[in-house]
N, C-alpha and C positions, 0 to 999 in steps of 0.2 A: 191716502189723501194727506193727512198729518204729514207723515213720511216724507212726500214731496215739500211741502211748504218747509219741513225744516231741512233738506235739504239745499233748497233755495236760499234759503237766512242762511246758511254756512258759507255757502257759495258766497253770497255778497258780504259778508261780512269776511271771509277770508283777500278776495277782490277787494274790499276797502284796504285792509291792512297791509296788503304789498304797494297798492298806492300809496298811502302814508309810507310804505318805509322806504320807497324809491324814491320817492318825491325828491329835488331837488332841494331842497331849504333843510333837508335832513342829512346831505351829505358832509356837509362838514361838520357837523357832530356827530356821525358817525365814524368819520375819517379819524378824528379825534379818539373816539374813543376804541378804533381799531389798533391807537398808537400805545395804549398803557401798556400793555405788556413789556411792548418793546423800551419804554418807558422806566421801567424797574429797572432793565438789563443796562441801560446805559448808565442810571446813578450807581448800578452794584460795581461797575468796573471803576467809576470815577473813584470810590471809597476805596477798592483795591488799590488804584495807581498812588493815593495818596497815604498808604498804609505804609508804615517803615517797616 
């Protein structure tokens, strides 16, 4: 019995949390912060190009 019910609370509580992370109003901070890495890589070349 227990068993079930906390199964069920994981279920919706995992089902909430992929709604909030797909949600729409999330993607452009997400997108965002998909970009740091890439982010690093672009100032480490700038500071190379400008190195004598």
């Amino acid at each position: 019995m227990i068993s079930g019910i906390l199964t069920a609370v994981l279920l919706a509580a995992f089902l909430a949390l992929t709604a909030w992370a797909y949600s729409p109003r999330r993607r452009s901070r997400f997108a965002e912060a998909a970009a740091l890495p890439l982010a690093d890589d672009v100032r480490a070349r700038a500071d190379d190009a400008g190195a004598p």
